[in-house]
N, CA, C and O atoms as a GROMACS GRO file, in nm:
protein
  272
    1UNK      N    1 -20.489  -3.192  -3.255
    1UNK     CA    2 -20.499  -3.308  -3.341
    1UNK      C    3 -20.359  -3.367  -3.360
    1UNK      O    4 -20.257  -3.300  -3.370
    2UNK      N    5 -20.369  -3.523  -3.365
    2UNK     CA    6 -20.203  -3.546  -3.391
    2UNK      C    7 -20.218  -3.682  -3.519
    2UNK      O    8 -20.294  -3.778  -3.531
    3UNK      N    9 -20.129  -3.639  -3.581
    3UNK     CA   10 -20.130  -3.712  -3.721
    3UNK      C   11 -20.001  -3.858  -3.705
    3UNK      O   12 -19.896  -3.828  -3.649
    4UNK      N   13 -20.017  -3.985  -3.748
    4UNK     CA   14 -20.007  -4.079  -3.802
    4UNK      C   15 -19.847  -4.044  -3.792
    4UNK      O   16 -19.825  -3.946  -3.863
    5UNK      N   17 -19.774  -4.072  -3.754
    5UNK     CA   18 -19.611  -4.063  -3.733
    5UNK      C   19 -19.539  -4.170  -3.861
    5UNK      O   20 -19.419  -4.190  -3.876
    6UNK      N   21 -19.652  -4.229  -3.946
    6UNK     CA   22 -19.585  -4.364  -4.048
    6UNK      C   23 -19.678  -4.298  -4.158
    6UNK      O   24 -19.608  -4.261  -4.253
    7UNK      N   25 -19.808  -4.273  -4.177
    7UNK     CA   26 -19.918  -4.255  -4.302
    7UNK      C   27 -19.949  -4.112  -4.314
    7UNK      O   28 -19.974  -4.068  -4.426
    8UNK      N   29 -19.950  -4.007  -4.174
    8UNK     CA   30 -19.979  -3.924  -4.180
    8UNK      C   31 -20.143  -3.873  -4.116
    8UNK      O   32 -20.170  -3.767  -4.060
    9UNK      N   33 -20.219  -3.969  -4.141
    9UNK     CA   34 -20.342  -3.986  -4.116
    9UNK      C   35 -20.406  -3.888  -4.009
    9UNK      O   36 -20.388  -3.941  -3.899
   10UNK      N   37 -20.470  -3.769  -3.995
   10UNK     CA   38 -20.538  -3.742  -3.879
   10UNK      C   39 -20.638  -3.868  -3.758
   10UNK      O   40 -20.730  -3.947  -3.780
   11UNK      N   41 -20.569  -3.834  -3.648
   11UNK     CA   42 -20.577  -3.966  -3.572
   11UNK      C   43 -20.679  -3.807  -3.457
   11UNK      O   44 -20.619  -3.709  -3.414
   12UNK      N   45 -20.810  -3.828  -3.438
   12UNK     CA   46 -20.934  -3.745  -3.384
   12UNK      C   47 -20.947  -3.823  -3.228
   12UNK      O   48 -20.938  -3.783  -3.112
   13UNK      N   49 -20.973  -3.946  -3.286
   13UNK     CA   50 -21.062  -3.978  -3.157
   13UNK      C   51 -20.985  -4.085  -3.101
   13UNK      O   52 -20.879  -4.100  -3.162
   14UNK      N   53 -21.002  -4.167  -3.002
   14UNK     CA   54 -20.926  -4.318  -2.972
   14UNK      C   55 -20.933  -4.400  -3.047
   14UNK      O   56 -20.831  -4.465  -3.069
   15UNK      N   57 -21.087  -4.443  -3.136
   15UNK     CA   58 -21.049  -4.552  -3.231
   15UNK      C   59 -20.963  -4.553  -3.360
   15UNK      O   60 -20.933  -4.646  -3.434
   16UNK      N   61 -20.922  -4.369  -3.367
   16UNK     CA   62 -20.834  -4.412  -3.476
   16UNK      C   63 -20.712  -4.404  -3.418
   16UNK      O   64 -20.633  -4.330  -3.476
   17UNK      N   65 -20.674  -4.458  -3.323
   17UNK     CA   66 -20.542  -4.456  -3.246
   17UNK      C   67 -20.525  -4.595  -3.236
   17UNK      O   68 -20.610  -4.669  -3.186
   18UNK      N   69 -20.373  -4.649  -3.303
   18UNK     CA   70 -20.304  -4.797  -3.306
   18UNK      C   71 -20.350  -4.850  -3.146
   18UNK      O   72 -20.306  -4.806  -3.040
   19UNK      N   73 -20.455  -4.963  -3.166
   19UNK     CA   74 -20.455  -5.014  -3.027
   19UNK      C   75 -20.578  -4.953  -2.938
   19UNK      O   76 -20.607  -4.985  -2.823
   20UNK      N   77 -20.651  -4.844  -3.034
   20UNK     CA   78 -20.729  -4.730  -2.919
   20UNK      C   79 -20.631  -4.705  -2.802
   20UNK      O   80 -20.681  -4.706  -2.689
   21UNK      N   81 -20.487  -4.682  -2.815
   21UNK     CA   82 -20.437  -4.606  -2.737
   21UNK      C   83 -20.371  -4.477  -2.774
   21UNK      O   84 -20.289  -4.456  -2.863
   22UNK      N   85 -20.431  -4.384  -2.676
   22UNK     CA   86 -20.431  -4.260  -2.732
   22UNK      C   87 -20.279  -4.208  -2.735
   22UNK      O   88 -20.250  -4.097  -2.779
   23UNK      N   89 -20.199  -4.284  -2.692
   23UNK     CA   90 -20.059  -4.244  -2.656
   23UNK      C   91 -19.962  -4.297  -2.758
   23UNK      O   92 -19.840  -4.281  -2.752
   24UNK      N   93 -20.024  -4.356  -2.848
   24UNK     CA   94 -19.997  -4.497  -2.950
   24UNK      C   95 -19.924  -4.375  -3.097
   24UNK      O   96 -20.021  -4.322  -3.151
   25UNK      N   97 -19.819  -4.338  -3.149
   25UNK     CA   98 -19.799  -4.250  -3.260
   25UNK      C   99 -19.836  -4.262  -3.394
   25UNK      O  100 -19.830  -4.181  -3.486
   26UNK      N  101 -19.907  -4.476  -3.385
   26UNK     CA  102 -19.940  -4.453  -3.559
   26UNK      C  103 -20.085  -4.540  -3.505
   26UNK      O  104 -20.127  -4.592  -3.401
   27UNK      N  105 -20.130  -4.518  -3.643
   27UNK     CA  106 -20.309  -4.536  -3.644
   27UNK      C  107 -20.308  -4.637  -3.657
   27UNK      O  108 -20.207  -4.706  -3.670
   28UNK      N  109 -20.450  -4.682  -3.657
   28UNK     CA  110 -20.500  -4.811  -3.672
   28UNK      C  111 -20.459  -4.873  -3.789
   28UNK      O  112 -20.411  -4.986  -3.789
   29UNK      N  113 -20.478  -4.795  -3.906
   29UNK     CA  114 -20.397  -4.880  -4.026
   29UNK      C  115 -20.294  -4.968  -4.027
   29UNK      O  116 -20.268  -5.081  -4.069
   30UNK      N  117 -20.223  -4.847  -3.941
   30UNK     CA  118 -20.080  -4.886  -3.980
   30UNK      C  119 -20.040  -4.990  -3.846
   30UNK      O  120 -19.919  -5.006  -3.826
   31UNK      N  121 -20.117  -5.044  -3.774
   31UNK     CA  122 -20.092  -5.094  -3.665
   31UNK      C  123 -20.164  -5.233  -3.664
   31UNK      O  124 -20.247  -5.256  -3.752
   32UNK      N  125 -20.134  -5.330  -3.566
   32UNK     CA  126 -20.171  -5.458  -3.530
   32UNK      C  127 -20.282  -5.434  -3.451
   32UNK      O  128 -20.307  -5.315  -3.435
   33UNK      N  129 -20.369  -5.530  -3.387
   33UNK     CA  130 -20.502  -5.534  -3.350
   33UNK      C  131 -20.450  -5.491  -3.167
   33UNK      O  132 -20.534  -5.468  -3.080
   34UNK      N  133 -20.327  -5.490  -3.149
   34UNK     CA  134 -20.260  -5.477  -2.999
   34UNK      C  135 -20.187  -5.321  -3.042
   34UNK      O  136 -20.140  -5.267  -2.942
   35UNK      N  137 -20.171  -5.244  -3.167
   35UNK     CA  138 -20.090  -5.119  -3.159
   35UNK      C  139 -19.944  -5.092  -3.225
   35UNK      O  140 -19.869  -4.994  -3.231
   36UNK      N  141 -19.939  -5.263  -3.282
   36UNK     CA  142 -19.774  -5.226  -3.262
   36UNK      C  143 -19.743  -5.197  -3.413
   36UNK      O  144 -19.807  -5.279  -3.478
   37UNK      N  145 -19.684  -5.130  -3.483
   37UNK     CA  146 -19.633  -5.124  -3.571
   37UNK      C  147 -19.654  -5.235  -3.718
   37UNK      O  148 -19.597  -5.344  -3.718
   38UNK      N  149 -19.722  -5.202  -3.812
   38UNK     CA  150 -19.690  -5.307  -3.885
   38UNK      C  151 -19.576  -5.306  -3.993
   38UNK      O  152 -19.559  -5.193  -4.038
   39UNK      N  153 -19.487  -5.407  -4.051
   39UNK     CA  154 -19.360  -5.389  -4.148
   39UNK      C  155 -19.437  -5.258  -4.264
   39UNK      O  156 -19.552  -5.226  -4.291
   40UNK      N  157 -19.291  -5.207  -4.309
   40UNK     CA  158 -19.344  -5.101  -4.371
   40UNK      C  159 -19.382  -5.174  -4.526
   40UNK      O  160 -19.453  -5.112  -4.606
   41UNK      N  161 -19.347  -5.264  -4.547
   41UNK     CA  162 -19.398  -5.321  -4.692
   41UNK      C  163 -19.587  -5.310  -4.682
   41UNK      O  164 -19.660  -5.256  -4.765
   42UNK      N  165 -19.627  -5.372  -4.569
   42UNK     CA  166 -19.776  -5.392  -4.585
   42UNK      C  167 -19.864  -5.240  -4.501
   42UNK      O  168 -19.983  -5.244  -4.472
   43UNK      N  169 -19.797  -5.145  -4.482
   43UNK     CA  170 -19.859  -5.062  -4.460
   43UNK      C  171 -19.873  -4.963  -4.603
   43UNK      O  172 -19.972  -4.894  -4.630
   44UNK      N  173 -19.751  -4.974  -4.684
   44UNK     CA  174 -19.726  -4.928  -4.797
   44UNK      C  175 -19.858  -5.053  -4.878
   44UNK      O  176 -19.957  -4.989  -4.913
   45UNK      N  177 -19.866  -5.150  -4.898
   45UNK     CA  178 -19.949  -5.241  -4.955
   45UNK      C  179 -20.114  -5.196  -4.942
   45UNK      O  180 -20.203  -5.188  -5.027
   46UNK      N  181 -20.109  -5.170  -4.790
   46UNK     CA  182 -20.277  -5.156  -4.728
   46UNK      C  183 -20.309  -5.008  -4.826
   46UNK      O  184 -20.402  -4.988  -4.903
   47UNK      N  185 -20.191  -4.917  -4.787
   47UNK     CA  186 -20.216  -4.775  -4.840
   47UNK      C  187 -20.253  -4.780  -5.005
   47UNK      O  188 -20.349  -4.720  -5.052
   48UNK      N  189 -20.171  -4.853  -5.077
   48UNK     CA  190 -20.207  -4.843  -5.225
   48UNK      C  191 -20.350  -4.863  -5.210
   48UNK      O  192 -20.428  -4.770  -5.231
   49UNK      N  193 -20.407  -5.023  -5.161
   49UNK     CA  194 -20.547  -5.047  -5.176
   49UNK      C  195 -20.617  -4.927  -5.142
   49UNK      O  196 -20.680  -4.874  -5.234
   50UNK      N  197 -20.619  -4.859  -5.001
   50UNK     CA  198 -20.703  -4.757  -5.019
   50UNK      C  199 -20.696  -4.645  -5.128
   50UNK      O  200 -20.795  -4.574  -5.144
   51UNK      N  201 -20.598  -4.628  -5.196
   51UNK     CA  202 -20.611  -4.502  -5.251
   51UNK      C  203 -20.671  -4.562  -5.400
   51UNK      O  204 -20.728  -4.480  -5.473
   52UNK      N  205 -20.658  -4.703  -5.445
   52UNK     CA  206 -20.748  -4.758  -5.542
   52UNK      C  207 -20.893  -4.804  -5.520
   52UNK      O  208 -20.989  -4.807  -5.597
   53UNK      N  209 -20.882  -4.832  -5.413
   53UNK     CA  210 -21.047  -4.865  -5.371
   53UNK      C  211 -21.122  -4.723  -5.317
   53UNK      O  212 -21.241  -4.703  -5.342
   54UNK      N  213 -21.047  -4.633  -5.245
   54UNK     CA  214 -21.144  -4.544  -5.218
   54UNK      C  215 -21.107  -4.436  -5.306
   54UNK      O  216 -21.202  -4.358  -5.297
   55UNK      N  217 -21.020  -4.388  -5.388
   55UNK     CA  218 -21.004  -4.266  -5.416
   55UNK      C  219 -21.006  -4.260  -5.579
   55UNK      O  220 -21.017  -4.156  -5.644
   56UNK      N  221 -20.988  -4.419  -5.645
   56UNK     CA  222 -21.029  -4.430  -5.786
   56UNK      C  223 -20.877  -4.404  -5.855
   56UNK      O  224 -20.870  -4.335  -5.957
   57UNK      N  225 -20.789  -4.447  -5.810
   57UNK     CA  226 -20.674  -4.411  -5.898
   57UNK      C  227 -20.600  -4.541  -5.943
   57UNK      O  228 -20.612  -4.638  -5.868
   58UNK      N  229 -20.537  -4.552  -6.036
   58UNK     CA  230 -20.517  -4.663  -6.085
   58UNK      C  231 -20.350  -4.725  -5.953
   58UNK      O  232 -20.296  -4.668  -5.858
   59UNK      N  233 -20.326  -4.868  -6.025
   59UNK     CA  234 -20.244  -4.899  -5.910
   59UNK      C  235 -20.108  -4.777  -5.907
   59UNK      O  236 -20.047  -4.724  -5.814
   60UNK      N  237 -20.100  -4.768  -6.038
   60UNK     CA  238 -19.990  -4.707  -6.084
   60UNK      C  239 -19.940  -4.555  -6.045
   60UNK      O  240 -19.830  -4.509  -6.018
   61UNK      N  241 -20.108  -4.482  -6.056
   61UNK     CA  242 -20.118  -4.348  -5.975
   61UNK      C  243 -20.101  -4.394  -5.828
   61UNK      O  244 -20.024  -4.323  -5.765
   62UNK      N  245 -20.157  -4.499  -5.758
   62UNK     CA  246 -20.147  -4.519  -5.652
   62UNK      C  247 -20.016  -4.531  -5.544
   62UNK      O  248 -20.008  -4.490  -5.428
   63UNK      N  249 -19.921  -4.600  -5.624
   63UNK     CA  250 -19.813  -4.653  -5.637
   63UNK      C  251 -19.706  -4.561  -5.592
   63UNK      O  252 -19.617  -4.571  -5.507
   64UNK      N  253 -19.761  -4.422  -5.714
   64UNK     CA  254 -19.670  -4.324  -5.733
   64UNK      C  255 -19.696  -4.209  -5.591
   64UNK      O  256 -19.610  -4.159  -5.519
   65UNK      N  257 -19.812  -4.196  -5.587
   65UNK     CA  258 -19.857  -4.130  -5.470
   65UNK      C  259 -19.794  -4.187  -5.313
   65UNK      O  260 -19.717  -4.152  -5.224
   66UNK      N  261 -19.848  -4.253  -5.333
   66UNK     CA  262 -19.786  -4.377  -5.176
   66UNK      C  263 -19.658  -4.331  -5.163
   66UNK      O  264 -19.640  -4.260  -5.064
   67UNK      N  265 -19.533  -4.358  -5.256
   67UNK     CA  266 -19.414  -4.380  -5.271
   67UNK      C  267 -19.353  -4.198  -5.260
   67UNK      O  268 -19.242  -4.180  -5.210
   68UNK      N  269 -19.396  -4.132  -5.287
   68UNK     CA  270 -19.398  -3.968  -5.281
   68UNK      C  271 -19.416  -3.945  -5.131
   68UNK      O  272 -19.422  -3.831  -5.086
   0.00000   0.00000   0.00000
């Protein structure tokens, strides 16, 4: 298994690989619809949302977590 080189993310199969390329070091999150890297402000941005939309923590817990 190889994990997310920017988020950490377990990256399993090709679609969670930046680009569906399996050779690609960060995931789909954290990547453009071609693989490439996105600025670290909006991968840090995307990440808060998930951890408030899926995990129920306020922005602030979110914030703090992300930033850790």
């Amino acid at each position: 298994m190889t994990n997310c080189q920017s988020c950490g993310m377990p990256m399993n199969g090709p679609t969670d690989f930046g680009g569906g390329k399996t050779d690609n070091l960060y995931c789909r999150y954290c990547t453009d619809a071609v693989g490439n890297l996105l600025p670290k402000e909006v991968v840090r941005q995307n990440m808060i949302q998930f951890y408030t939309q899926t995990v129920g923590k306020t922005t602030e817990e979110a914030t703090a977590e992300v930033d850790k």
